[in-house]
PDB file of N, H, CA, C and O in Angstrom:
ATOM      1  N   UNK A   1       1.604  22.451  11.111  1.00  0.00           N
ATOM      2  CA  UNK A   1       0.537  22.268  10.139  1.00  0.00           C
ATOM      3  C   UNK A   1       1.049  22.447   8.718  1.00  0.00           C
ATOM      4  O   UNK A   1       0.274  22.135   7.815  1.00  0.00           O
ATOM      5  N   UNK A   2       2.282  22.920   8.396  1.00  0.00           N
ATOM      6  H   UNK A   2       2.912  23.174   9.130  1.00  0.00           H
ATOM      7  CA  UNK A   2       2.566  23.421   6.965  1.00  0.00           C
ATOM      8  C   UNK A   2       3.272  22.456   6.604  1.00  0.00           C
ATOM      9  O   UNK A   2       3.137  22.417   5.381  1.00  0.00           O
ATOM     10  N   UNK A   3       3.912  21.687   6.904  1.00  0.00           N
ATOM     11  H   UNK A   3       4.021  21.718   7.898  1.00  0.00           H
ATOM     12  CA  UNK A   3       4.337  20.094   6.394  1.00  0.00           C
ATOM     13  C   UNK A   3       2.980  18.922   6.227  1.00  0.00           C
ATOM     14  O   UNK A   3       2.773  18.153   5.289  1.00  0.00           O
ATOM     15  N   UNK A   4       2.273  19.092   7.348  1.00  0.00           N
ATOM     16  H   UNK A   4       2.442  19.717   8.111  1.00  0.00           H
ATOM     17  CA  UNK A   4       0.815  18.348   7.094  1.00  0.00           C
ATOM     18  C   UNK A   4       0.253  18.702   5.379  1.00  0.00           C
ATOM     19  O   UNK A   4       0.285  18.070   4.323  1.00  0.00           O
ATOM     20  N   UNK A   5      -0.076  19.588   5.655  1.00  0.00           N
ATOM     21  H   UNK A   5      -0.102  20.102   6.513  1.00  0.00           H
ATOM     22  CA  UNK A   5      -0.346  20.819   4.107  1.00  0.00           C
ATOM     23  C   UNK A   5      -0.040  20.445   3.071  1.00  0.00           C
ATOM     24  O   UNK A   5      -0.859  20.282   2.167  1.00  0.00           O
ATOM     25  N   UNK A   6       1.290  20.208   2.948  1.00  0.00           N
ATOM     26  H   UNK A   6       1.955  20.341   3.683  1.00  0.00           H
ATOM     27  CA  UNK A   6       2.698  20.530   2.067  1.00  0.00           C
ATOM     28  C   UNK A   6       2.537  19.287   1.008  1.00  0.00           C
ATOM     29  O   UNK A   6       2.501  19.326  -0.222  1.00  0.00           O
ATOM     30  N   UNK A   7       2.434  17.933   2.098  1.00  0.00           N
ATOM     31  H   UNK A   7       2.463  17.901   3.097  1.00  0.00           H
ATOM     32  CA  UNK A   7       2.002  16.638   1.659  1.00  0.00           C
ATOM     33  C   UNK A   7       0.603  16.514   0.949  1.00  0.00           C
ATOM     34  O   UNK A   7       0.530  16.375  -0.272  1.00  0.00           O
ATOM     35  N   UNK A   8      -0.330  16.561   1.635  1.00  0.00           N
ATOM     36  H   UNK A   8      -0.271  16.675   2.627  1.00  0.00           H
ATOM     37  CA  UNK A   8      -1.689  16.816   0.710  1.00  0.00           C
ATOM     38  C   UNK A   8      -1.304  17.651  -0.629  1.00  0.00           C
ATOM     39  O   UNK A   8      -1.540  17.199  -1.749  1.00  0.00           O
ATOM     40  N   UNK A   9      -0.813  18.659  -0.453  1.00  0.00           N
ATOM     41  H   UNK A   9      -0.622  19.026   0.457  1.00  0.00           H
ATOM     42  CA  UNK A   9      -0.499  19.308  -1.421  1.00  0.00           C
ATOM     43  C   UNK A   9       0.192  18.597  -3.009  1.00  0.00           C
ATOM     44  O   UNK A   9      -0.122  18.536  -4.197  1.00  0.00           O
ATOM     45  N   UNK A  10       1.328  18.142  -2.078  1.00  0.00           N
ATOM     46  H   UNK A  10       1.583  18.192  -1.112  1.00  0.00           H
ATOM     47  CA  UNK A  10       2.304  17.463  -3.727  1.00  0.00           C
ATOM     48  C   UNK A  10       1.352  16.302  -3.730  1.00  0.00           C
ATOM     49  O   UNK A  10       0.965  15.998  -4.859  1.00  0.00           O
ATOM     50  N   UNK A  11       0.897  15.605  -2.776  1.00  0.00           N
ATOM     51  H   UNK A  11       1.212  15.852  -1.860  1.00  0.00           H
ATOM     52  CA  UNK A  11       0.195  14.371  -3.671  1.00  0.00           C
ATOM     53  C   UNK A  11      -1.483  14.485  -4.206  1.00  0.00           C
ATOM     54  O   UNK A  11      -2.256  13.662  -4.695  1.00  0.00           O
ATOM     55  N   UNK A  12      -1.605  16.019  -3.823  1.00  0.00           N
ATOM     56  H   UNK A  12      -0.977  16.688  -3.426  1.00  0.00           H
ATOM     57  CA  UNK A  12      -2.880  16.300  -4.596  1.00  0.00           C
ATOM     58  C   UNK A  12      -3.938  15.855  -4.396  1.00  0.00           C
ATOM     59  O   UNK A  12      -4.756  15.645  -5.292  1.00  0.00           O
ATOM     60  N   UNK A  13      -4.084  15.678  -3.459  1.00  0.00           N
ATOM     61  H   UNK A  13      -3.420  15.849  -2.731  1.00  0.00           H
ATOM     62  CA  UNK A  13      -5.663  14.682  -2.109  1.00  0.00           C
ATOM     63  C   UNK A  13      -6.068  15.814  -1.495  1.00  0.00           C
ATOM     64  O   UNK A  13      -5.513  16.913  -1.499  1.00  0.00           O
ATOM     65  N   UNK A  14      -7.175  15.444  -0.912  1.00  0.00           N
ATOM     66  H   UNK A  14      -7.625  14.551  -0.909  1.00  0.00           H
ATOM     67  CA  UNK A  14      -7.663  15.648   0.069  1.00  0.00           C
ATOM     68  C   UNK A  14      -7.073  14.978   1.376  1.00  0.00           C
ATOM     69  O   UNK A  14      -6.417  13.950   1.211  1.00  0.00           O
ATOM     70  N   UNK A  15      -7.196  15.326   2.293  1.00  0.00           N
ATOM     71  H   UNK A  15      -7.729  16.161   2.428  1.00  0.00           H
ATOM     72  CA  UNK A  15      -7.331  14.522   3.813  1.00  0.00           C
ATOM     73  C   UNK A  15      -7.925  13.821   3.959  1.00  0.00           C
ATOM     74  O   UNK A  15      -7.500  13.273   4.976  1.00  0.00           O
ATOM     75  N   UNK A  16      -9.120  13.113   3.501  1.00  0.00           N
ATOM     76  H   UNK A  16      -9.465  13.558   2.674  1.00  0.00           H
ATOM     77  CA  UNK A  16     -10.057  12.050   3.666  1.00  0.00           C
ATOM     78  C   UNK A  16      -9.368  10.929   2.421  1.00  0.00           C
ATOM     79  O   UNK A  16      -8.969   9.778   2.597  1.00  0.00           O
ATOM     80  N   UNK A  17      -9.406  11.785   1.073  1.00  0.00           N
ATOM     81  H   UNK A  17      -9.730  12.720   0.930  1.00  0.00           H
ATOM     82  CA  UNK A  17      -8.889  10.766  -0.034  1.00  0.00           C
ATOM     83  C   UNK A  17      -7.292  10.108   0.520  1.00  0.00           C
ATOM     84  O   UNK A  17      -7.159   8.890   0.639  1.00  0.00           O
ATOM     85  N   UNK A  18      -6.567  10.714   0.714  1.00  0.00           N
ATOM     86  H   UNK A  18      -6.675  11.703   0.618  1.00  0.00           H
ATOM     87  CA  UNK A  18      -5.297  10.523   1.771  1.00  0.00           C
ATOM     88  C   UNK A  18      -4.943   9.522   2.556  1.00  0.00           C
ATOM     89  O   UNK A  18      -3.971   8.822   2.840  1.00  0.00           O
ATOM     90  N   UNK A  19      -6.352   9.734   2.878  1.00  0.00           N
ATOM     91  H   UNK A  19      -7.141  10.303   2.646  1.00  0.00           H
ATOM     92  CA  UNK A  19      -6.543   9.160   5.017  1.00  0.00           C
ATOM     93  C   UNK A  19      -6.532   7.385   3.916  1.00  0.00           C
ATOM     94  O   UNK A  19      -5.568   6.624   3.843  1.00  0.00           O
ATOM     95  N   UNK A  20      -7.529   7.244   3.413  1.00  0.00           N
ATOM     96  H   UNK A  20      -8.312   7.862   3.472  1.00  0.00           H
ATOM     97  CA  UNK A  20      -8.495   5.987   3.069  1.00  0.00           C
ATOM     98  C   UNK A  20      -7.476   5.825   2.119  1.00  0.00           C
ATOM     99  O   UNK A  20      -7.203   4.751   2.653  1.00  0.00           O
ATOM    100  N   UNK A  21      -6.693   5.891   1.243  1.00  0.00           N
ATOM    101  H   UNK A  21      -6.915   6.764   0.809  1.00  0.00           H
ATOM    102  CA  UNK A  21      -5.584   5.452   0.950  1.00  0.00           C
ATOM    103  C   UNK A  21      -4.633   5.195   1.569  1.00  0.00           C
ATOM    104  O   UNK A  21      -4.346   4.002   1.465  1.00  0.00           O
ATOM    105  N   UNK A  22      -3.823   5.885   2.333  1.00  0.00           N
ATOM    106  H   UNK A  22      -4.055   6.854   2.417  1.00  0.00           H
ATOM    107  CA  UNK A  22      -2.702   5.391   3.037  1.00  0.00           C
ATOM    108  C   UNK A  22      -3.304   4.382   4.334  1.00  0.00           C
ATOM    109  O   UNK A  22      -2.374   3.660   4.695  1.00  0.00           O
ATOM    110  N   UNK A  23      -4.522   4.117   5.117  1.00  0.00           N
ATOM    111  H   UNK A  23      -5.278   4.703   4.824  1.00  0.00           H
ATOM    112  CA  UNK A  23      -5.081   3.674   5.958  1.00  0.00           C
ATOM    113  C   UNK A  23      -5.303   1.998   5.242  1.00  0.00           C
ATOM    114  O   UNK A  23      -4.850   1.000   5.803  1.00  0.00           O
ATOM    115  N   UNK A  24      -6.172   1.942   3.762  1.00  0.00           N
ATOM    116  H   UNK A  24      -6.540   2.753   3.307  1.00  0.00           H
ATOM    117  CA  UNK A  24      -5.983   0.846   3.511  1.00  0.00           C
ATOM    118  C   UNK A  24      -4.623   0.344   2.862  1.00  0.00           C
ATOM    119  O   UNK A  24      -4.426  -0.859   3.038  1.00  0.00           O
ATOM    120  N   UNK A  25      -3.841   0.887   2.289  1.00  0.00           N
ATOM    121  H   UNK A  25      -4.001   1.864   2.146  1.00  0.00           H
ATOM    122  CA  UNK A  25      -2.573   0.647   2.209  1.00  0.00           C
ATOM    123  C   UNK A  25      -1.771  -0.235   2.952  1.00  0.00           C
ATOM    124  O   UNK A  25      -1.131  -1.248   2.671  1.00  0.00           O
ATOM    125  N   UNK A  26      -2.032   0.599   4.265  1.00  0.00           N
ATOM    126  H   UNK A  26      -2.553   1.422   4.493  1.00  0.00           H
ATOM    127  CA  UNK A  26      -1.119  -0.216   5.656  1.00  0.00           C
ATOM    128  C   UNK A  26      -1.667  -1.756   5.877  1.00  0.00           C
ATOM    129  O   UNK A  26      -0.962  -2.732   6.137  1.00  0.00           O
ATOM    130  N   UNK A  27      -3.123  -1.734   5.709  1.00  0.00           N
ATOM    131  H   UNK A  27      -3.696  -0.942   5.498  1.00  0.00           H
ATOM    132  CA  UNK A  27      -3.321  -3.383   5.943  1.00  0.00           C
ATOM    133  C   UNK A  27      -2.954  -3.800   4.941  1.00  0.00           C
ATOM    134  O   UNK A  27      -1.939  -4.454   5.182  1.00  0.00           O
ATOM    135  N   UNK A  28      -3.191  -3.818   3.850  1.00  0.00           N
ATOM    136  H   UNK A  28      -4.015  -3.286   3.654  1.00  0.00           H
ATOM    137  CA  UNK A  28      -2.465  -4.617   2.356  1.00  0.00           C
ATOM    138  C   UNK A  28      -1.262  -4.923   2.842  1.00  0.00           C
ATOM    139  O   UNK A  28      -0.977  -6.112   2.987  1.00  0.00           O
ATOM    140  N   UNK A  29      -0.468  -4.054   3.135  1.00  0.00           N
ATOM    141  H   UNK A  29      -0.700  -3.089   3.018  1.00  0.00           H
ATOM    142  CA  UNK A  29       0.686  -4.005   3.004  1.00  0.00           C
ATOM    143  C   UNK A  29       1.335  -4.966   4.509  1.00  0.00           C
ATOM    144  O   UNK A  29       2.558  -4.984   4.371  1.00  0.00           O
ATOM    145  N   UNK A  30       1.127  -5.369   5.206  1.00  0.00           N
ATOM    146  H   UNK A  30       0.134  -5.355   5.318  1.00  0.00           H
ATOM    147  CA  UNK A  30       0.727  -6.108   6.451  1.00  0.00           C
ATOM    148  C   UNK A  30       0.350  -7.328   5.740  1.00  0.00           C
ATOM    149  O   UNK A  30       0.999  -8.374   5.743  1.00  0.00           O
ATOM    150  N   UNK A  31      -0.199  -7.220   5.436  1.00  0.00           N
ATOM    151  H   UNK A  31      -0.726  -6.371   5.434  1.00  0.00           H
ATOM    152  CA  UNK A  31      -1.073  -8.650   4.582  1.00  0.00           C
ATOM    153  C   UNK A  31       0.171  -9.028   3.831  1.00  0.00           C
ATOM    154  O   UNK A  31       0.996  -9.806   4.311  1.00  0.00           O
ATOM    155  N   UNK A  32       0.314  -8.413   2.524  1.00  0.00           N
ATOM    156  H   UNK A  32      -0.355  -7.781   2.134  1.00  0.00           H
ATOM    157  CA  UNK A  32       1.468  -8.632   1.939  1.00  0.00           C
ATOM    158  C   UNK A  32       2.906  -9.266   2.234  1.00  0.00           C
ATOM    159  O   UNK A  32       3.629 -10.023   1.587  1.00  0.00           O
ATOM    160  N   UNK A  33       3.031  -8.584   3.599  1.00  0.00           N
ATOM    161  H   UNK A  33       2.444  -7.969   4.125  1.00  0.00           H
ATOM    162  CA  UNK A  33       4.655  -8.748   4.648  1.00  0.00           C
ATOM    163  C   UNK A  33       4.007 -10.191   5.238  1.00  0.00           C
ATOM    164  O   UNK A  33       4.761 -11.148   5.059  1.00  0.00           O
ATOM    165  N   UNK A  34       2.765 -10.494   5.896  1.00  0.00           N
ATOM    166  H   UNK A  34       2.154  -9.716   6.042  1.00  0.00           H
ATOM    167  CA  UNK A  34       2.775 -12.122   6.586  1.00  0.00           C
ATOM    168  C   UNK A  34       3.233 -12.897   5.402  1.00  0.00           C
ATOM    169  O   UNK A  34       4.065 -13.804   5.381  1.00  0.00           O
ATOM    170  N   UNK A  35       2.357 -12.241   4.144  1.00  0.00           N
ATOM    171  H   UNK A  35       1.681 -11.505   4.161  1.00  0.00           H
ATOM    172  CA  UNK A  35       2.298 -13.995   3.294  1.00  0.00           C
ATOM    173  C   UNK A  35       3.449 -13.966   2.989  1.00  0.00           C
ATOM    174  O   UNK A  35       3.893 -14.985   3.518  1.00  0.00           O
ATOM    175  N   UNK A  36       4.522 -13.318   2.316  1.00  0.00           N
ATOM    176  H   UNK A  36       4.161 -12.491   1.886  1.00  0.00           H
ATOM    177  CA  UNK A  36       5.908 -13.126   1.778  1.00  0.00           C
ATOM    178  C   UNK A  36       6.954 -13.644   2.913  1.00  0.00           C
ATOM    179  O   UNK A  36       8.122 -13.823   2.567  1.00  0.00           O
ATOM    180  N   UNK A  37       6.522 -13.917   4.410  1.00  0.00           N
ATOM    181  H   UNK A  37       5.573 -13.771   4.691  1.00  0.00           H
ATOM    182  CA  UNK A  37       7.253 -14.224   5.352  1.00  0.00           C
ATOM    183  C   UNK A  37       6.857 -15.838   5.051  1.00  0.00           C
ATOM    184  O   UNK A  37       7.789 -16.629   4.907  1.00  0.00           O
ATOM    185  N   UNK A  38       5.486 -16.308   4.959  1.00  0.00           N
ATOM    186  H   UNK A  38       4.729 -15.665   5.076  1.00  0.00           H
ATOM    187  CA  UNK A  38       4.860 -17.683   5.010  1.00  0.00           C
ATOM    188  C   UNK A  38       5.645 -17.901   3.293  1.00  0.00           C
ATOM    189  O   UNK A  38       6.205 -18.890   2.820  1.00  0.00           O
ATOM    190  N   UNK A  39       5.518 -17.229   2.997  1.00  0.00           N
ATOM    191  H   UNK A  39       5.063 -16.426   3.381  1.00  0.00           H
ATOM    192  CA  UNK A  39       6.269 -17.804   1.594  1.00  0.00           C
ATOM    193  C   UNK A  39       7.850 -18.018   1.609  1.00  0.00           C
ATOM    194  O   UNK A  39       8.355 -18.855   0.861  1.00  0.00           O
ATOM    195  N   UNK A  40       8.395 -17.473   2.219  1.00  0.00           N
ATOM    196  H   UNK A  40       7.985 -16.793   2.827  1.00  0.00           H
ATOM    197  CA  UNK A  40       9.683 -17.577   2.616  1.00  0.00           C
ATOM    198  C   UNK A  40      10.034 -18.853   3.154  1.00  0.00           C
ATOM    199  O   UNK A  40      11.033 -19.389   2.677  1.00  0.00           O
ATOM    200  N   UNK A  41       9.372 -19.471   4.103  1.00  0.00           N
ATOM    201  H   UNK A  41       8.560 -19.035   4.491  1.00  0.00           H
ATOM    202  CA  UNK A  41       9.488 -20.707   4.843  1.00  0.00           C
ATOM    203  C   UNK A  41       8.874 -21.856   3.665  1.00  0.00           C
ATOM    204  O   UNK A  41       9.492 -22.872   3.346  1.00  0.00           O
ATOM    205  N   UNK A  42       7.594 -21.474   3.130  1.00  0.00           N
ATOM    206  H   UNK A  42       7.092 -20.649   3.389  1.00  0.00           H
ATOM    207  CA  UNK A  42       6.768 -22.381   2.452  1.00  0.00           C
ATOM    208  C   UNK A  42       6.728 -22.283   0.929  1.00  0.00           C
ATOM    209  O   UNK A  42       5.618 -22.251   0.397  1.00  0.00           O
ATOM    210  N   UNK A  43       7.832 -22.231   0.171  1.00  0.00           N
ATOM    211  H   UNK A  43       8.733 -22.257   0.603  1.00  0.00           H
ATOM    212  CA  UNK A  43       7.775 -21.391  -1.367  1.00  0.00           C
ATOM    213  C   UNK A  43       6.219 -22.227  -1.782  1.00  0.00           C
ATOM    214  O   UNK A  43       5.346 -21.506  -2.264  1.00  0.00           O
ATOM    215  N   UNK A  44       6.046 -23.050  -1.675  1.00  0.00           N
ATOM    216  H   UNK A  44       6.756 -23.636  -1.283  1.00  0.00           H
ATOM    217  CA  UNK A  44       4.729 -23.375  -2.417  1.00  0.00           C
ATOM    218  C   UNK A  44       3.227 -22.456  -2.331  1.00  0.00           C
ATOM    219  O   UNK A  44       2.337 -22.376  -3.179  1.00  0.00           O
ATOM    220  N   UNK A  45       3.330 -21.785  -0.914  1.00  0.00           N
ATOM    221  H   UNK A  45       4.052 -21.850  -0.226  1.00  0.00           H
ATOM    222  CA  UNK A  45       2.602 -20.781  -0.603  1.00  0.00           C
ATOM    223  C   UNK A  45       2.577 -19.622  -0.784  1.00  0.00           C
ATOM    224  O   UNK A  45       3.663 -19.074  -0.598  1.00  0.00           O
ATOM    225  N   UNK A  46       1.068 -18.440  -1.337  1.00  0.00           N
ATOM    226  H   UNK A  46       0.185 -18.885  -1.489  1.00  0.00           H
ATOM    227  CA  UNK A  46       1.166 -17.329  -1.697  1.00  0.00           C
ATOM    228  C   UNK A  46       2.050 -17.123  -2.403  1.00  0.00           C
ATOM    229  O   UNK A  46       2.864 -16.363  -1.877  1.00  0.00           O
ATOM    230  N   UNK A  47       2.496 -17.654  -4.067  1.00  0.00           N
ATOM    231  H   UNK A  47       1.835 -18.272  -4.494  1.00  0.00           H
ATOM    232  CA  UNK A  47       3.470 -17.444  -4.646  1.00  0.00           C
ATOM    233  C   UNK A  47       2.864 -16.317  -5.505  1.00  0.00           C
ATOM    234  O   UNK A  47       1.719 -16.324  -5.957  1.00  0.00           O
ATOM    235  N   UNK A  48       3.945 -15.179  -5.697  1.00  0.00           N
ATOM    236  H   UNK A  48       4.875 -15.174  -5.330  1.00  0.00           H
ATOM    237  CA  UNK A  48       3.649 -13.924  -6.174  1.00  0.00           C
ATOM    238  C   UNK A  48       2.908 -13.107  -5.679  1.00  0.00           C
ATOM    239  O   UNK A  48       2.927 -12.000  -6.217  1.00  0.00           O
ATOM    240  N   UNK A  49       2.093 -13.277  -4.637  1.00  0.00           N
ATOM    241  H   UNK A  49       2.078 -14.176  -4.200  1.00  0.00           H
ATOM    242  CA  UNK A  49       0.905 -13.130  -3.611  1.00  0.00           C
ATOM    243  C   UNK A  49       1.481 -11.199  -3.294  1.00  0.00           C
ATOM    244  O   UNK A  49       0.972 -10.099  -3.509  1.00  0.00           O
ATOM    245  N   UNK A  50       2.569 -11.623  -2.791  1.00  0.00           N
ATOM    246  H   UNK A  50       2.982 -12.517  -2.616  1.00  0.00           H
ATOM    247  CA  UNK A  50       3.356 -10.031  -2.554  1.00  0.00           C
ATOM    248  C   UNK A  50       3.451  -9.398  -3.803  1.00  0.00           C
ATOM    249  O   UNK A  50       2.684  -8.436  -3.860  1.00  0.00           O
ATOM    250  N   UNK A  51       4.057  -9.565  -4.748  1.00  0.00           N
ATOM    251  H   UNK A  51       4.680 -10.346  -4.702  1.00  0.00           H
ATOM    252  CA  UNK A  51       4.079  -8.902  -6.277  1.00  0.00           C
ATOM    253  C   UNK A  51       3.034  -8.153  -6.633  1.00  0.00           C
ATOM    254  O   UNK A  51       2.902  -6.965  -6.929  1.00  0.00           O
ATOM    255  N   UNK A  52       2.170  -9.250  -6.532  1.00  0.00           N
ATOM    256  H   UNK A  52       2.277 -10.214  -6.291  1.00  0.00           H
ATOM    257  CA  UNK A  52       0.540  -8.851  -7.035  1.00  0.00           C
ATOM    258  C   UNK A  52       0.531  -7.555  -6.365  1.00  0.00           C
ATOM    259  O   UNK A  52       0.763  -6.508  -6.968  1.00  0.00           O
ATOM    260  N   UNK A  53       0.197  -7.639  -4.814  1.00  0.00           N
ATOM    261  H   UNK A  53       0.008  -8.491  -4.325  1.00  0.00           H
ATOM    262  CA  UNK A  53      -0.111  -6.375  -4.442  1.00  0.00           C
ATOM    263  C   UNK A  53       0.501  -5.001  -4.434  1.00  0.00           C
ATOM    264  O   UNK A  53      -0.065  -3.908  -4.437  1.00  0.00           O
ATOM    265  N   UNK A  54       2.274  -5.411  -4.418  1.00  0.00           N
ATOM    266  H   UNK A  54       2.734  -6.299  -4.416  1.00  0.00           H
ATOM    267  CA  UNK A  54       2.747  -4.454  -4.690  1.00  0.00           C
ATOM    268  C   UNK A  54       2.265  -3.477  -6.104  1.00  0.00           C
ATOM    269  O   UNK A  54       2.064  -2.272  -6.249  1.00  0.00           O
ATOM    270  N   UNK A  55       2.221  -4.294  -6.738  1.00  0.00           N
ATOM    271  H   UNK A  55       2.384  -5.274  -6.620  1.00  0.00           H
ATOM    272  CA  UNK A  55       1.874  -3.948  -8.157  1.00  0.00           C
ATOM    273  C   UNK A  55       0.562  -3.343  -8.353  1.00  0.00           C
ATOM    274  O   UNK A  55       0.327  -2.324  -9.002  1.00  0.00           O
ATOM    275  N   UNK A  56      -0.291  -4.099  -7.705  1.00  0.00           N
ATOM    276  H   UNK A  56      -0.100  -4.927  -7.177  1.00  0.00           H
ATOM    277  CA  UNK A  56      -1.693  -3.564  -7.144  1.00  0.00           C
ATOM    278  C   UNK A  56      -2.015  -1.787  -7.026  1.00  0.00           C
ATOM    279  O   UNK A  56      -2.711  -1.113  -7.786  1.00  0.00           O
ATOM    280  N   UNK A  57      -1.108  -1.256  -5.587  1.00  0.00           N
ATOM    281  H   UNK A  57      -0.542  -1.803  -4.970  1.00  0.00           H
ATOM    282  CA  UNK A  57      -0.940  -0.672  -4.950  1.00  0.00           C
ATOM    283  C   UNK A  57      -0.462   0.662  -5.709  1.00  0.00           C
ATOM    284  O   UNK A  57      -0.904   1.798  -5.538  1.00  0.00           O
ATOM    285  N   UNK A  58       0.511   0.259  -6.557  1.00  0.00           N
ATOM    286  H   UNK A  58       0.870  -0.664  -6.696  1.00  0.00           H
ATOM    287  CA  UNK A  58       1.413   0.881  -7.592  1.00  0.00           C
ATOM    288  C   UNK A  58       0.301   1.645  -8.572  1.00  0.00           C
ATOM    289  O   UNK A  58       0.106   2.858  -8.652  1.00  0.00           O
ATOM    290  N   UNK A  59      -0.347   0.608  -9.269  1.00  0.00           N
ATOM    291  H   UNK A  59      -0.189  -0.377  -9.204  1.00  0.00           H
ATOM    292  CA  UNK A  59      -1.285   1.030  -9.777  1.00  0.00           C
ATOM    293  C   UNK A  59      -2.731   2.017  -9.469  1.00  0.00           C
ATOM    294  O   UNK A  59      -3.468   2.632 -10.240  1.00  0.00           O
ATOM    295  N   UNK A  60      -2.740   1.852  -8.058  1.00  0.00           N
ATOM    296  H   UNK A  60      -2.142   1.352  -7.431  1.00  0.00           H
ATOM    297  CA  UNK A  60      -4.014   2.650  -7.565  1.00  0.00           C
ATOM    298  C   UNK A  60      -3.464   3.791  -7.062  1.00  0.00           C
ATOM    299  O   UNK A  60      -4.398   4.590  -7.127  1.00  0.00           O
ATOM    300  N   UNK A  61      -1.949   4.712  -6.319  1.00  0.00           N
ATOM    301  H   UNK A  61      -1.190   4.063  -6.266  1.00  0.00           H
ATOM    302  CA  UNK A  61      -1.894   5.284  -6.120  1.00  0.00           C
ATOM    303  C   UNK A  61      -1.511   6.180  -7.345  1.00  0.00           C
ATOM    304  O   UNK A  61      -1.191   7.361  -7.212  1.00  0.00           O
ATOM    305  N   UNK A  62      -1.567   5.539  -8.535  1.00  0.00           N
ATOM    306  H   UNK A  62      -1.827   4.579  -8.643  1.00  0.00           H
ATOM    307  CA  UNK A  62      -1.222   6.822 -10.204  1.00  0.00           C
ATOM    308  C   UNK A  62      -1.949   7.000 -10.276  1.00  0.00           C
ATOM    309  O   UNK A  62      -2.221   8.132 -10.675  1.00  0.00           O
ATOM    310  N   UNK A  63      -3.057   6.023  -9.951  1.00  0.00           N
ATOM    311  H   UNK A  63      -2.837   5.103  -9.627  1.00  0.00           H
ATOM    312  CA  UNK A  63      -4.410   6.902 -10.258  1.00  0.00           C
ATOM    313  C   UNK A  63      -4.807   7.667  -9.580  1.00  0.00           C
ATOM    314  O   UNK A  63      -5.505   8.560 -10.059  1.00  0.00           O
ATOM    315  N   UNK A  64      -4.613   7.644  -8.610  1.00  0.00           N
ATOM    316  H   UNK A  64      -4.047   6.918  -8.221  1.00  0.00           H
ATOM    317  CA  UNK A  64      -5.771   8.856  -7.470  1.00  0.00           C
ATOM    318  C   UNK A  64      -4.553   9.970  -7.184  1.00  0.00           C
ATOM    319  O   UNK A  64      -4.774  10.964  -6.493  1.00  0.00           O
TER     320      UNK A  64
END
């Protein structure tokens, strides 16, 4: 439990604020990895599509 802890701790959440961040994270980030694969084969497709979200992502976890 004191590594569980430890984490909440340095990133300064709650367990729920935590949960619902890193939980929607993982689908973005899933999302992100198909289109960047479909973009790989198809450059005309989802161009920057991955950037965006990275960047996205970047931005919402300074904030919270």
């Amino acid at each position: 439990m004191g590594m569980f802890k430890k984490h909440l701790d340095e990133a300064g959440k709650s367990y729920w604020i935590h949960f619902k961040f890193a939980f929607v994270a993982g689908f973005v980030l899933l999302y992100a990895g198909i289109t960047s694969i479909i973009h790989a084969i198809f450059p005309c497709f989802f161009k920057f599509t991955s950037l965006k979200i990275i960047k996205s992502l970047i931005k919402k976890a300074e904030k919270t």
